[in-house]
C-alpha positions in Angstrom: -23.5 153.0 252.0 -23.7 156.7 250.6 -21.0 157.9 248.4 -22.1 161.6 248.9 -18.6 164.0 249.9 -18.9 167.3 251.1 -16.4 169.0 248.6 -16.5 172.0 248.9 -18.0 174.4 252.1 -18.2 178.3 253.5 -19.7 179.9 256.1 -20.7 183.7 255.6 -21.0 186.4 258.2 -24.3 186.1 258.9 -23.7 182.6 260.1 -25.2 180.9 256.7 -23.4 178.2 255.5 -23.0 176.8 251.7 -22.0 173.3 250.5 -21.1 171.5 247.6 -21.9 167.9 247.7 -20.9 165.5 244.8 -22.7 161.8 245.4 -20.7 159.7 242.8 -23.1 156.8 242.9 -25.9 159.5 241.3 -23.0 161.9 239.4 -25.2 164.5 241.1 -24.3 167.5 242.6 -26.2 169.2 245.3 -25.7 172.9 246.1 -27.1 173.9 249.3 -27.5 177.4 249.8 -28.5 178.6 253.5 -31.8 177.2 253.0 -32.4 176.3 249.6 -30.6 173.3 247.9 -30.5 172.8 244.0 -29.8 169.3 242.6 -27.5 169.0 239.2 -26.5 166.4 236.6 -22.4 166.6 237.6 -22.0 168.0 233.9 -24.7 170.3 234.3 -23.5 171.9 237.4 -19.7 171.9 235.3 -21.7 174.3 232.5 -23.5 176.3 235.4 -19.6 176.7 237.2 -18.4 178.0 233.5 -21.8 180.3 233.3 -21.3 182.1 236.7 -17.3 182.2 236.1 -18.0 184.2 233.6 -20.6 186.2 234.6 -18.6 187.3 238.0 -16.0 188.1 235.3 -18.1 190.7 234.2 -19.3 192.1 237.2 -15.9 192.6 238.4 -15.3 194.6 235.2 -18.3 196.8 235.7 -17.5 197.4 239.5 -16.3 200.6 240.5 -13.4 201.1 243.0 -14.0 203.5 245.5 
């Protein structure tokens, strides 16, 4: 039996769809991304969430408002 879960998922204008999918069995993480999916150690893809928190962070802080 597969212990994968959808936990996380968004669909974007242009009808592309993103998931987060956690299989406990593995502690993987598997982000798929339209077409492209990347595969992550659960505590890697914990250190990549902190990485890309904080660079949004700083894109929103160099982002003009109009």
């Amino acid at each position: 039996m597969s212990k994968s879960k959808v936990i996380s998922k968004a669909t974007l204008p242009g009808n592309e769809l993103y998931k987060v999918i956690y299989n406990q069995h593995q502690d993987t993480v598997v982000l798929e991304i339209g077409g492209t999916s990347v595969r992550l150690n659960a505590s890697k893809f914990m250190m990549m969430n902190e990485i890309m928190r904080k660079a949004a962070a700083r894109l929103v802080m160099q982002t003009e408002i109009n």
